[in-house]
C-alpha positions in Angstrom: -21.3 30.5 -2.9 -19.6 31.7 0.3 -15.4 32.2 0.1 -15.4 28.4 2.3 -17.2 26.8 0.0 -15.2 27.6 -2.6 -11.9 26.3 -0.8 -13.8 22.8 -0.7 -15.0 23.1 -3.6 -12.5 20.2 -5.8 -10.2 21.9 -8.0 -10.8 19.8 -11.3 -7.1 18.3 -12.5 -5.3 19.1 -15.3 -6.6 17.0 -18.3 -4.2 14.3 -19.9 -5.2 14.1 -24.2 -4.2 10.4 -23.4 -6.3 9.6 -20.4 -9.6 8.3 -20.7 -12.7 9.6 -18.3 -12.5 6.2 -16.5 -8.8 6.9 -15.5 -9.6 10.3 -14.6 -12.1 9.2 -12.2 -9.7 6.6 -10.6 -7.4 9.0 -10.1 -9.4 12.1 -9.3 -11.1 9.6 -7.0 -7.5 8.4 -4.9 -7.0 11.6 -4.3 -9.7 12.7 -2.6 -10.4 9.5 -0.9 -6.9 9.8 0.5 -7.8 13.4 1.6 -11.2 13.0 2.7 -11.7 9.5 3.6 -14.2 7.7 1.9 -17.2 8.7 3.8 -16.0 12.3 3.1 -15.8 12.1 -0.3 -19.3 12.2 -2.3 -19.4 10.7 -6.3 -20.0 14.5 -7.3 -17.1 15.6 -5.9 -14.9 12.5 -7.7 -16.8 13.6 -11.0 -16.3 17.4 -10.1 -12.3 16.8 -9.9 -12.2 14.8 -12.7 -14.2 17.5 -15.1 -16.6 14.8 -15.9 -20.4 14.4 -15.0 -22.0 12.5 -12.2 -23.9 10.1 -14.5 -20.3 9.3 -16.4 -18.9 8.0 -13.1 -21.8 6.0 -12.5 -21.9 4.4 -16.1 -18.1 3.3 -15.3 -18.3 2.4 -12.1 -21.7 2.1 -10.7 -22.0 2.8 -7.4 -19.6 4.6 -5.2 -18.6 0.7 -3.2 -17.7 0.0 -6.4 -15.3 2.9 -7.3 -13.7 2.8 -3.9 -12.8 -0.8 -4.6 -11.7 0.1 -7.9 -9.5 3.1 -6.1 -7.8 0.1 -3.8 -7.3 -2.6 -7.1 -6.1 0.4 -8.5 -3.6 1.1 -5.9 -2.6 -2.1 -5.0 -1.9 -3.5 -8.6 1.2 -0.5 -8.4 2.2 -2.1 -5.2 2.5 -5.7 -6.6 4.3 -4.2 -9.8 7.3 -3.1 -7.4 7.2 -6.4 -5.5 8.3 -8.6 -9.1 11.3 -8.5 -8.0 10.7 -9.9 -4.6 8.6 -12.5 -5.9 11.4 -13.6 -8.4 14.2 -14.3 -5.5 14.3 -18.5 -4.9 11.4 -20.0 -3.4 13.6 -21.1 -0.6 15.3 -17.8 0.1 13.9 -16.4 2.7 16.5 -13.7 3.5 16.1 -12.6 0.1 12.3 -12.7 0.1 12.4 -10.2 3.5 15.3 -8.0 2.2 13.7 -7.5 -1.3 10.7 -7.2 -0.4 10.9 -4.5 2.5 13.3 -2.5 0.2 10.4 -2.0 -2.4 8.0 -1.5 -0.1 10.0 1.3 1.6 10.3 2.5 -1.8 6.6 2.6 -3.0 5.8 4.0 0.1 7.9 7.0 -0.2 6.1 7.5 -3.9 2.8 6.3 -2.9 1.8 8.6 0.2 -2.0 8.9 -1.3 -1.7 5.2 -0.8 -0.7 5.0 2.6 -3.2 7.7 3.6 -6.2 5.3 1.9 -5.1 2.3 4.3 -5.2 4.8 7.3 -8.4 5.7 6.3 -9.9 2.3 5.8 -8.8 1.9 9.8 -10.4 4.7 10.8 -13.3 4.9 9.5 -13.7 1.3 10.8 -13.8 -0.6 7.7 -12.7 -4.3 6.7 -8.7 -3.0 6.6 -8.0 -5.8 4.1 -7.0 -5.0 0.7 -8.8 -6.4 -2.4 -5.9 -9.3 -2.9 -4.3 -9.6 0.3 -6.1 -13.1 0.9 -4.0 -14.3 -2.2 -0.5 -12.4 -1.1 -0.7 -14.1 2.0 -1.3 -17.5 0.5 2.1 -17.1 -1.6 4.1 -15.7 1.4 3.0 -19.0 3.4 4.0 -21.0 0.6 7.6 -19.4 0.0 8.0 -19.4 4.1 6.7 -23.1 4.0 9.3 -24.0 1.4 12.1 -22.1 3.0 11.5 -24.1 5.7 11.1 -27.7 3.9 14.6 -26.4 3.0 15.7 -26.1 6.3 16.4 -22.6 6.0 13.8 -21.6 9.2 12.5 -23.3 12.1 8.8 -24.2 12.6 7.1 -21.3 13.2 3.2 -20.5 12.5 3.4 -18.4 9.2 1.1 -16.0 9.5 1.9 -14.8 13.0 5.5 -14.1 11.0 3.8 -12.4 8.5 2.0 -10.1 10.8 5.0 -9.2 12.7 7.0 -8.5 9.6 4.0 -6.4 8.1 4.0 -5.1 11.7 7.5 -4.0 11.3 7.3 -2.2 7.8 4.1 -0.4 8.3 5.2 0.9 11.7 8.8 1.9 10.0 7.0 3.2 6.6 4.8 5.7 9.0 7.6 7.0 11.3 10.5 6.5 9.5 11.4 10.3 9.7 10.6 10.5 13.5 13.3 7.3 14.0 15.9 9.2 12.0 16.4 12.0 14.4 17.1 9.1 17.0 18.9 7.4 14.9 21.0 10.5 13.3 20.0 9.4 9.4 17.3 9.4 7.2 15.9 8.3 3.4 17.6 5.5 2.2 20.1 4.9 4.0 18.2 4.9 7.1 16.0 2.2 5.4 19.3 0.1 4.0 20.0 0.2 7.8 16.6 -0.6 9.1 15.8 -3.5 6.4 19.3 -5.2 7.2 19.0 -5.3 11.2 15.5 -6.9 10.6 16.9 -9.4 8.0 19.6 -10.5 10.7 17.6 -10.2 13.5 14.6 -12.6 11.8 17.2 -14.5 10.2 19.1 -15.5 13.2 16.0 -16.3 15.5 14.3 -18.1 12.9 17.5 -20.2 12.2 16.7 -24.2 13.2 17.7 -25.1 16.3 
């Protein structure tokens, strides 16, 4: 094997008594899809980095469309963890709904950069950029903006063109946070306390019924 080779070659991760070959997959799996992309990433690699064999991925998973939606379930059941707390402000409060929830997402972000990297890849490699349950997070968000505003806490606006230019917002800031702090002369959280509550204010007030 030539001295190359052998720097791709997966190195295969430390083994966890408690982890099951199934998790190991999953998360030998993120990682390399996160590195590689999917279309860089072959099932004998995964099974390679997880120290199992090729057929034992298959027997869990299948085929490799299936694992890489397993990867994104995976990843995106973490994500709707940290949002239980945004999810548990009033129905009505849509202030609280924003702030919370662009506070945990800054959060996961920053511990979830394997994450962040598969949604760049999904883009692209020119794939459907829509995570597994996104169709059913954006039917809640509609629903708590559709309260707030039988509430009369927000105007009439369409909901999911808000939605987009919130996610809009919080992608854009999660990516280049670091290159806004040298503008801004800040950085980690504080820069993101600042960020989260000049888009609360700024949405808030234009959104207010006129």
């Amino acid at each position: 094997m030539s001295d190359e080779a052998r720097r791709d070659r997966p190195t295969p991760e430390r083994l966890r008594p408690s982890d099951s070959a199934r998790d190991r997959v999953l998360r030998a799996a993120q990682a390399l899809f996160s590195e590689r992309g999917f279309r860089g990433t072959s099932v004998r690699a995964v099974a390679q980095q997880a120290a199992v064999s090729v057929g034992c991925v298959q027997h869990h998973f299948g085929t490799k469309a299936a694992l890489e939606r397993a990867v994104m379930e995976r990843a995106e059941a973490v994500f709707l963890e940290r949002q239980t707390s945004a999810f548990a402000t009033d129905d009505a409060d849509f202030a609280g709904l924003l702030r919370e929830g662009m506070r945990n997402y800054f959060a996961w972000a920053r511990d979830h950069p394997e994450v962040m990297r598969l949604g760049a890849w999904l883009i692209l490699e020119g794939r459907d950029p829509r995570w597994p349950g996104e169709a059913r997070q954006d039917a809640e968000l509609v629903r708590r903006l559709m309260a707030a505003r039988g509430a009369g806490e927000i105007r009439e606006v369409d909901p999911l063109l808000l939605l987009t230019v919130v996610g809009m917002l919080m992608n854009g800031w999660a990516v280049f946070q670091a290159q806004h702090g040298l503008r801004l002369g800040d950085g980690g959280d504080a820069l993101d306390a600042r960020f989260v509550e000049f888009v609360v204010d700024l949405l808030g007030n234009g959104l207010r019924p006129r």
